[in-house]
C-alpha positions as CSV (number, residue, x, y, z in Angstrom):
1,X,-9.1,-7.2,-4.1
2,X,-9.9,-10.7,-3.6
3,X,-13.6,-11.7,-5.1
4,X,-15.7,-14.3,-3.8
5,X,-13.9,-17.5,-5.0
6,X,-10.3,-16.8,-4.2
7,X,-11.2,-16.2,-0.6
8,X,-12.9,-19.3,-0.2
9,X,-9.2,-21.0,-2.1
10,X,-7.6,-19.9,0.2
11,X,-10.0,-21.1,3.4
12,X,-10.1,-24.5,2.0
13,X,-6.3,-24.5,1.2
14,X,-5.8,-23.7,5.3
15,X,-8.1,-26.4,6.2
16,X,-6.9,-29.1,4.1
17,X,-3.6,-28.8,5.6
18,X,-4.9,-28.8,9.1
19,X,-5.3,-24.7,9.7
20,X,-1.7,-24.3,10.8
21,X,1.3,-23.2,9.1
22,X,4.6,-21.6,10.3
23,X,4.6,-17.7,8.8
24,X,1.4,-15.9,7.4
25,X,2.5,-13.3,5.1
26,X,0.0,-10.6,3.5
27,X,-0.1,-7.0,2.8
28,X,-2.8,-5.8,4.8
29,X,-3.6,-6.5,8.3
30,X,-6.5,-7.9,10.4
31,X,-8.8,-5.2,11.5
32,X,-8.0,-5.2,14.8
33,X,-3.8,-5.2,13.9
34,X,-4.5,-2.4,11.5
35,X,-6.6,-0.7,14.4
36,X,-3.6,-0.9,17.1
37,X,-1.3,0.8,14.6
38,X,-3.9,3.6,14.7
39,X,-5.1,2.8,10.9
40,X,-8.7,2.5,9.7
41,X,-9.3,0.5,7.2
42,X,-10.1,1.9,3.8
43,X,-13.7,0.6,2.2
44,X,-12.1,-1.2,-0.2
45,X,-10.2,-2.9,1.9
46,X,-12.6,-3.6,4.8
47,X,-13.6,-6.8,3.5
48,X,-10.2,-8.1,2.9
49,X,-9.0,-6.8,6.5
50,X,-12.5,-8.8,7.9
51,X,-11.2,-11.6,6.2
52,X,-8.0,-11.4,7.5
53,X,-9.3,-11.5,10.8
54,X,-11.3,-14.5,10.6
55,X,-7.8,-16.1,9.1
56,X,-6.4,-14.7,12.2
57,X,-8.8,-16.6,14.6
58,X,-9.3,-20.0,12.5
59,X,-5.6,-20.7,12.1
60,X,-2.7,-21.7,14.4
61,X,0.5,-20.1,13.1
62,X,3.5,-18.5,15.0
63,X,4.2,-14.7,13.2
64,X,2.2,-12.8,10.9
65,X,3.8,-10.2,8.6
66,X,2.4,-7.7,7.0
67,X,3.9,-4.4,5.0
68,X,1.0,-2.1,3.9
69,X,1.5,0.7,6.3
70,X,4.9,1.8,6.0
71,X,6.1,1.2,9.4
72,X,8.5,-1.1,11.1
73,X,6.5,-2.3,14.5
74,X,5.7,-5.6,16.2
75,X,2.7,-6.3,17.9
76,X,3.3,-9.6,19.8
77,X,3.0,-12.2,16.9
78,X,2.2,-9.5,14.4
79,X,5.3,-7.9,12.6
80,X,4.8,-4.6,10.2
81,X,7.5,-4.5,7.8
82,X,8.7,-1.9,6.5
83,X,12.7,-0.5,6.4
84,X,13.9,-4.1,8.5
85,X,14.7,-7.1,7.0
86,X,13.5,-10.0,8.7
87,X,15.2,-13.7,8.1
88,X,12.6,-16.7,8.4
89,X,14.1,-19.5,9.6
């Protein structure tokens, strides 16, 4: 898991480059994502997920992919990958 540090890295890299980017590509979902595919975040990953999710809100980007939960599903933006693969542009 990320410690203290490398999430702030990554908050300041977003910012300096205006908090918007094309793709956003992780393992784990934001909390609320990982909730609407009927997961529950494990402990250890709680804080990453919360993090996520403040990502999620503080950034402008146009899909979010994600590949933890072993399931091919799109949620609007979000996309859980799984078995398909996808072709960014």
């Amino acid at each position: 898991m990320p410690n203290e540090t490398e999430y702030e890295n990554g908050t300041e890299n977003l910012r300096l480059i205006g908090n918007k980017v094309d793709y956003i590509i992780t393992h784990v979902a934001p909390t609320e994502i990982a909730s609407r595919l009927g997961k529950t975040p494990v402990e250890e990953e709680k804080e990453l997920n919360d993090y996520l999710t403040r990502v999620s809100t503080d950034n402008d980007y146009s899909e979010w992919f994600f590949g933890h939960y072993h399931v091919d599903r799109d949620l609007g933006q979000f996309h859980s990958v799984f078995r398909i693969i996808r072709v960014l542009p």
